[in-house]
C-alpha positions as CSV (number, residue, x, y, z in Angstrom):
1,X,-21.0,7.7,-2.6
2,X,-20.4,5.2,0.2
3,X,-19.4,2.9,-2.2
4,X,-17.2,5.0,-3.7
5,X,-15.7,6.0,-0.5
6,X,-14.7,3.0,1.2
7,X,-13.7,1.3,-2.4
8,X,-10.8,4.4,-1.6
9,X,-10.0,3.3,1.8
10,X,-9.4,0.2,0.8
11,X,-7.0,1.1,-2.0
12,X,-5.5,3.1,0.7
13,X,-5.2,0.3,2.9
14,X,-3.6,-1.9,0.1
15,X,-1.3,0.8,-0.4
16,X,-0.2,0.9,3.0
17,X,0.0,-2.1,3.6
18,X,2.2,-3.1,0.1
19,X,4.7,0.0,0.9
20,X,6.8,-1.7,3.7
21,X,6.7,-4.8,1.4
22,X,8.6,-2.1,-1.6
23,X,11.0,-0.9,1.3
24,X,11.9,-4.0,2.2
25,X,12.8,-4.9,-0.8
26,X,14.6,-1.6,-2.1
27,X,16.6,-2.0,1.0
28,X,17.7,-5.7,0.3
29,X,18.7,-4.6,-3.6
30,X,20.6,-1.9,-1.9
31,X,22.0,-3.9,0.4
């Protein structure tokens, strides 16, 4: 259960921390 649980933080912290990399780059294609 631990294991489990912080296996989804840390997919939660990848996904915050690859979102401002995806609007960074929407914004530059929009740009």
């Amino acid at each position: 259960m631990l294991l489990t649980r912080s296996r989804e933080v840390s997919v939660l912290d990848a996904n915050a921390r690859r979102t401002p990399v995806v609007l960074l780059v929407a914004a530059a294609l929009a740009s």
